[in-house]
N, C-alpha and C positions, 0 to 999 in steps of 0.2 A: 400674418402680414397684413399692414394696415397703409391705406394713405390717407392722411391728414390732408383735407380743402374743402373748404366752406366757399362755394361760389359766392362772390360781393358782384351784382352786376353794375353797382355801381362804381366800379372800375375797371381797368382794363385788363385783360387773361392773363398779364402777364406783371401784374401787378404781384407785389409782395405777399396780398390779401389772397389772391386768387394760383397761386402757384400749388401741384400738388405735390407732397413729400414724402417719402416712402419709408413705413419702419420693418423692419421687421425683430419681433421680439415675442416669447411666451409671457404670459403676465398668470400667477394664480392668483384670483380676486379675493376679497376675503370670509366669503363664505364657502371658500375651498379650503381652505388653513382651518388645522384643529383650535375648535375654541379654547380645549384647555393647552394648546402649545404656545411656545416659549412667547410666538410672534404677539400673538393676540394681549396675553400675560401682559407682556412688556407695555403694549401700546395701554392698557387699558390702566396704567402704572400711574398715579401723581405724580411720584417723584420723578418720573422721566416728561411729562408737561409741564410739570412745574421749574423742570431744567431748562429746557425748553423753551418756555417763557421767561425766564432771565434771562439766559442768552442774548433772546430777542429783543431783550427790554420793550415789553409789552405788557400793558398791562392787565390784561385776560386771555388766556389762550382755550380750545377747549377741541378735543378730539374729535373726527367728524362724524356723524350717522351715517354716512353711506355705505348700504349693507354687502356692496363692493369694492368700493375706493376708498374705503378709513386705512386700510392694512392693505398691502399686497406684497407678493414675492414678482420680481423678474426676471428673466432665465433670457440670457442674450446667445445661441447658438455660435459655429462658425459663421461668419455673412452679416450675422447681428447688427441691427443697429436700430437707434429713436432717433428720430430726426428733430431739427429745429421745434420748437415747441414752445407754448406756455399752459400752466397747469391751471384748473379752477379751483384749487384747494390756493389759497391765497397762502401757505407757509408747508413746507417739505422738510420731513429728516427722510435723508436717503444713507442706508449702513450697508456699505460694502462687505460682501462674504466674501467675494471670490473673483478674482482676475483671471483673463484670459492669459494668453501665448503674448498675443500681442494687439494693439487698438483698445476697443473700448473704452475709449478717455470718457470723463465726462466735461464736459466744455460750457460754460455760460457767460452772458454776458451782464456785467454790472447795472442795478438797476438805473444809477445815474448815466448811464450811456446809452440807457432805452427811454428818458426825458420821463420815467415815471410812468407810463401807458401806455408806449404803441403799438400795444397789442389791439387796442380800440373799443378799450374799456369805459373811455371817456373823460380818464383821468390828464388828460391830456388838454391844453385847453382850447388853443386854436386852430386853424391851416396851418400857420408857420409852421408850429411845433410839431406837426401832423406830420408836416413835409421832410421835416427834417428826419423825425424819428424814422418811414419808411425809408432814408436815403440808408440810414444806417440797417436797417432791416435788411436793404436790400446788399450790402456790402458784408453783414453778417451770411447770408443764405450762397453768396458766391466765394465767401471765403476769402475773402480781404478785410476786413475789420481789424483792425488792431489789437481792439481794447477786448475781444474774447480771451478769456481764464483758462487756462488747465489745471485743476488743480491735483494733484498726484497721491490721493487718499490709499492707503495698503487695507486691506480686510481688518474690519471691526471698526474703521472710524465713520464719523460721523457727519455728514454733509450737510448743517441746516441754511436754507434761503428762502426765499420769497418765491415761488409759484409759478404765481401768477402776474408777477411783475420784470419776472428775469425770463428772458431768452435760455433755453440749453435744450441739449442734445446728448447721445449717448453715440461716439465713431464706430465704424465696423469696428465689429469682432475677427480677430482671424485666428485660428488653432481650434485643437477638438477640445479645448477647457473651458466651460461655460461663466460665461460671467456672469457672477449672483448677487443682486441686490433685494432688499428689502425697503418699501415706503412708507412712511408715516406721513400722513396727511391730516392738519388742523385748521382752526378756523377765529375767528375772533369773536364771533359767536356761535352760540348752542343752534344744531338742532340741523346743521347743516348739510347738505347733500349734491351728490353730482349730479351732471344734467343725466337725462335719458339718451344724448346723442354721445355722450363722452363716455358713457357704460357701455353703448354699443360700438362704440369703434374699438375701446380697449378690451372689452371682453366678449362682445360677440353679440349680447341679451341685455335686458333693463331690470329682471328681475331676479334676486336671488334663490338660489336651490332649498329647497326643502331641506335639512338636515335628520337623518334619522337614526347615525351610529355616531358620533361626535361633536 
């Protein structure tokens, strides 16, 4: 169990910036996954980047270094859930295994309806847009927003979007059937890696395990 808040004291506690969100979710990082299993295999695959990057009509795409967040498995319990969020891997393929009983939607919202940054990356250019994009932030987090997606993926397909430019979430889980996802996280250039605060809020440490039997 995790809460996402980055205190901003340069706004108010009850600011969009400064609200705190609660997940609760298992995450295996990916020096817990066998290097020679299917997971690893796959990601470490051209043909599935280079798919990847068609899709996205991009023009370089490239797998990330992070010797925790390039691959990981998610394991969402009864109660389960990710809360609002945006990712630092700027592009996600998220492949559904396995649905619950019921819940577990996953939910985002389009990047034209987030004005491009306002997560407060700086992609964003002025106050106006500032202002506007938190109205909608804050109509996203209470659950009136309109323009949030559901989109209704079955086990084996493939979710790719932008990161760290879309808003989503993962709804409770309810039933003893675990909902199973796997991540693929890229980057537009080489060589890329997550923060140290993003490694410990999703996996607990900043540094990866030793391996000595796989």
């Amino acid at each position: 169990e995790s809460t996402q808040s980055t205190w901003d004291p340069a706004y108010p506690r009850t600011h969009p910036r400064n609200l705190e969100l609660d997940s609760v979710i298992a995450s295996s990082p990916a020096d817990e996954l066998p290097l020679n299993g299917a997971l690893h295999t796959l990601y470490a695959d051209e043909a599935l980047t280079s798919f990847v990057r068609a899709a996205l009509s991009l023009p370089r795409l490239y797998p990330l270094d992070d010797p925790l967040g390039s691959v990981f498995l998610n394991v969402f319990p009864d109660g389960g859930t990710q809360a609002w969020h945006f990712d630092e891997a700027e592009f996600t393929v998220l492949i559904l295994l396995q649905l619950p009983e019921e819940g577990g939607d996953f939910q985002y919202l389009p990047i034209a309806d987030a004005q491009g940054g306002w997560h407060g990356t700086g992609k964003v250019g002025n106050a106006e847009d500032y202002t506007k994009a938190y109205t909608v932030l804050e109509s996203v987090l209470d659950g009136t927003c309109p323009a949030v997606v559901t989109p209704r993926p079955q086990p084996g397909d493939l979710l790719l979007f932008s990161g760290n430019t879309c808003a989503h979430r993962v709804t409770p889980v309810a039933g003893p059937t675990l909902r199973l996802s796997v991540v693929f996280c890229y980057a537009t250039s080489p060589g890329v890696v997550n923060s140290d605060e993003v490694r410990k809020l999703y996996w607990g440490r900043t540094e990866p395990r030793l391996r000595c039997c796989f």
